[in-house]
N, C-alpha and C positions, 0 to 999 in steps of 0.2 A: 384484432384486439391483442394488444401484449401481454405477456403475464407482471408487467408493474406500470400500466396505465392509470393514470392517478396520483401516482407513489413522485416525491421529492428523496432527491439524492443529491447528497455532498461525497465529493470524494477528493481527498488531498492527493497533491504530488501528481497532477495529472497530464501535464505540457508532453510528456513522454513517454516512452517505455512500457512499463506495469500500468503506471497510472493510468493513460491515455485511453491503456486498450479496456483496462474496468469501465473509463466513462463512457467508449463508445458502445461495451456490452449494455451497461443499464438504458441507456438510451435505445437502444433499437429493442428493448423488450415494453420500451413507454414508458419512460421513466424520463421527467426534467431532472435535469444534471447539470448540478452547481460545484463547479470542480476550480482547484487553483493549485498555482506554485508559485515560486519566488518569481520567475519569467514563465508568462506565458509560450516567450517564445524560445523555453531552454533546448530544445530539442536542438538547436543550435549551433550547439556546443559539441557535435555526435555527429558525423557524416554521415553513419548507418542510420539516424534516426532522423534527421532531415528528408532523406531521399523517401524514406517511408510515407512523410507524410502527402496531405491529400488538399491540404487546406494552407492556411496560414496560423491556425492553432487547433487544437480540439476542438473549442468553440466553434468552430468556421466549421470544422468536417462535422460537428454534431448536426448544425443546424442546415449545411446543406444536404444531410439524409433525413432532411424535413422532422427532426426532434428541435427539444427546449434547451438552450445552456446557458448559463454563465456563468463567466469568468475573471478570476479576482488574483490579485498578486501581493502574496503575503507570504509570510515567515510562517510557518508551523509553530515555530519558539516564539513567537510573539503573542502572551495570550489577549490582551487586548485588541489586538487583526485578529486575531482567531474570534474573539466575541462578537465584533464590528459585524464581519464575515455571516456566521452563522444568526444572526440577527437582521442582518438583510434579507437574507435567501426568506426565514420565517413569515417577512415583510411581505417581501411581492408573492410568496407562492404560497401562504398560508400553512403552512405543515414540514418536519421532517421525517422523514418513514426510513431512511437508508444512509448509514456513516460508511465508508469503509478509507480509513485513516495509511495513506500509502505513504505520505510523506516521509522521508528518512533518507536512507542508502548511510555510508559509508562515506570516509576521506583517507587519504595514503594508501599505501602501500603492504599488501598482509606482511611483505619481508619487514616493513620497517614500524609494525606496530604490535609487536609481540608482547604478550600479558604483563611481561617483569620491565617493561621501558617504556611505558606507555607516555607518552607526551601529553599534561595535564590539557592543553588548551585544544587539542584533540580529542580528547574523552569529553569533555565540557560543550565542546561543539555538536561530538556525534551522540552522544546519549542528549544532550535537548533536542536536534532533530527527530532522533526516532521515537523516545519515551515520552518526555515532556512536552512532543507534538501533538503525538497519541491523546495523550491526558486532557490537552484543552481543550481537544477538539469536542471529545466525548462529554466531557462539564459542558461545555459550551450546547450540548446536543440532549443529551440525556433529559432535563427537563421539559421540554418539548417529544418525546417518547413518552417522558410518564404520563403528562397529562393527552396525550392520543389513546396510551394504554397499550401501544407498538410499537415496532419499529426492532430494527437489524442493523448490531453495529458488526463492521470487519475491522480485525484488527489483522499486520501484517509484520510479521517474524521474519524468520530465514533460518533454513538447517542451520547456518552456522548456531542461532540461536538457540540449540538443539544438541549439539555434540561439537567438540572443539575441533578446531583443524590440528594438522600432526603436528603443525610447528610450533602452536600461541598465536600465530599471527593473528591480524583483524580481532585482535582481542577484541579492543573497545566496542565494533561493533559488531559480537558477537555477544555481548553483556547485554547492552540494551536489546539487541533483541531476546533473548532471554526472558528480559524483565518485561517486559509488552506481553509475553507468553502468559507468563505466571497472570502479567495483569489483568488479564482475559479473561482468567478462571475465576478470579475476582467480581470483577465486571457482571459476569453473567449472573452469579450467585444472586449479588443486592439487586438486578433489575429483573430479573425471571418472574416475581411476582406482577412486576407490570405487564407482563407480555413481549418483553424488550428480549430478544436471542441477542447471545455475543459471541462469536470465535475466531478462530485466530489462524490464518494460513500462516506456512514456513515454503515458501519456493526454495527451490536448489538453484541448481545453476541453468540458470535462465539466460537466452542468448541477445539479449540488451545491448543495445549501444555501448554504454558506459560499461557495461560487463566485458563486452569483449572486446573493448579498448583498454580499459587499465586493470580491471580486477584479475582478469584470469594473468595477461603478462605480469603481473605482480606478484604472481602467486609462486610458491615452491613446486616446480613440476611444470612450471608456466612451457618448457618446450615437449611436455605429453600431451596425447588427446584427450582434452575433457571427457568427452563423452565414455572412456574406454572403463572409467568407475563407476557408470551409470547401467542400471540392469537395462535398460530399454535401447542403450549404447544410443545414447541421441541426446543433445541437450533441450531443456524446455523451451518453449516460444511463449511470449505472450499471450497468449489466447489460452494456450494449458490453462495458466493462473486466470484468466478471465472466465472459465465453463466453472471450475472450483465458486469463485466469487458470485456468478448468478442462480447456482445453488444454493447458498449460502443466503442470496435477498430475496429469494423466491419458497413459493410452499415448497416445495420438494423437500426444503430443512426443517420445515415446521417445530420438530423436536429435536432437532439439534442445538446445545449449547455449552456454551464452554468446555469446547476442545479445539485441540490446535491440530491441524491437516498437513501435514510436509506435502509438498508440490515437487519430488524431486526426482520424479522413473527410477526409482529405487537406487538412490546416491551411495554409494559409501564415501567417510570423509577421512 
């Protein structure tokens, strides 16, 4: 028996990375897990995150460790996919019990998007991926929570969203995650009387494909060792943020709500 046998999960942003490893955690605790990205098969795009995998998507690696998935390919910023989405899942599996809204990341370069030159159609693109992704997903989810009278949304930040880097860089998305934080603390307020917990992780520097292909070489300091501002001197893996997130959708958080958790072996930034 698992401890969310039973339980339906959605979880955005899933094809790789963060995502992937939340859908394979809720899943192997019994949980069906209805996850999506833009491509299923972005992981793709990432030599370190191809080689990882096990399947030909999460779907495939869910279902061959004998769990429930599926798998859908949409925009986060599209709240109409986003409505479609979570309105099917409702369909074939009768319930939603588990949000945790990964969708987002970043675009450019921290050196080349510093708070005072910020590129409007950059700001536009990355705050709808990570805020306005957040948001539908949760409208879209929320009323189906109320009337269960449960259900566990995750919402997901980033230190940056947390304390600025030394230089401005990654402003833009270092705002929207900000804003996902605070909207957390929101969040949970209007839904705690149903039974509905909300909060909100902030990972640090997590050693991600995409992380340690463009983020860190982008970054000021890009030829020092990450790890050497981390107390735990190690950068995060996947799976750190995965034991955080089935805390989070399991009793162990029962009374836990709107608070935000940094994920960062004690980062300084």
């Amino acid at each position: 028996m698992g401890k969310l046998d039973g339980k339906v999960a959605i979880v955005t942003g899933a094809a790789r990375g963060l995502g992937r490893a939340y859908a394979r955690r809720l899943a192997s605790l019994g949980a069906k897990v209805a996850l999506c990205d833009l491509s299923l098969k972005s992981y793709a795009e990432f030599e370190a995150e191809a080689k990882d995998m096990t399947g030909e998507s999460t779907v495939a690696e869910i279902e061959a460790a004998g769990g429930s998935a599926l798998g859908y390919e949409l925009d986060a910023n599209d709240q109409t996919a986003v409505n479609a989405m979570v309105a099917d899942v409702a369909k074939r599996w009768g319930r939603i019990d588990i949000l945790v809204c990964n969708a987002g990341g970043g675009r450019g370069k921290p050196v080349e998007t510093k708070a005072s030159t910020l590129d409007p159609a950059l700001l536009h693109l990355v705050v709808g991926m990570n805020l306005y992704g957040t948001v539908y997903f949760v409208n879209a989810v929320a009323p189906h929570m109320k009337e269960q009278r449960s259900g566990r949304i995750v919402t997901v930040s980033s230190t940056a969203g947390l304390s600025p880097s030394r230089d401005g860089g990654y402003a833009h998305y270092g705002a929207a995650k900000a804003a996902i934080a605070h909207y957390t603390r929101y969040l949970a307020q209007e839904l705690g009387p149903f039974g509905i917990t909300a909060n909100c992780i902030a990972p640090g520097s997590i050693a991600t494909g995409r992380i340690m292909a463009i983020v860190i070489p982008g970054s000021v300091g890009a030829n020092r060792d990450p790890a050497a501002r981390i107390a735990l001197r190690r950068q995060g893996t996947v799976e750190d943020c995965a034991k955080v997130v089935e805390f989070l959708c399991t009793d162990l958080s029962d009374y836990v709500t709107g608070t935000v958790i940094p994920i960062d072996g004690g980062m300084l930034r």
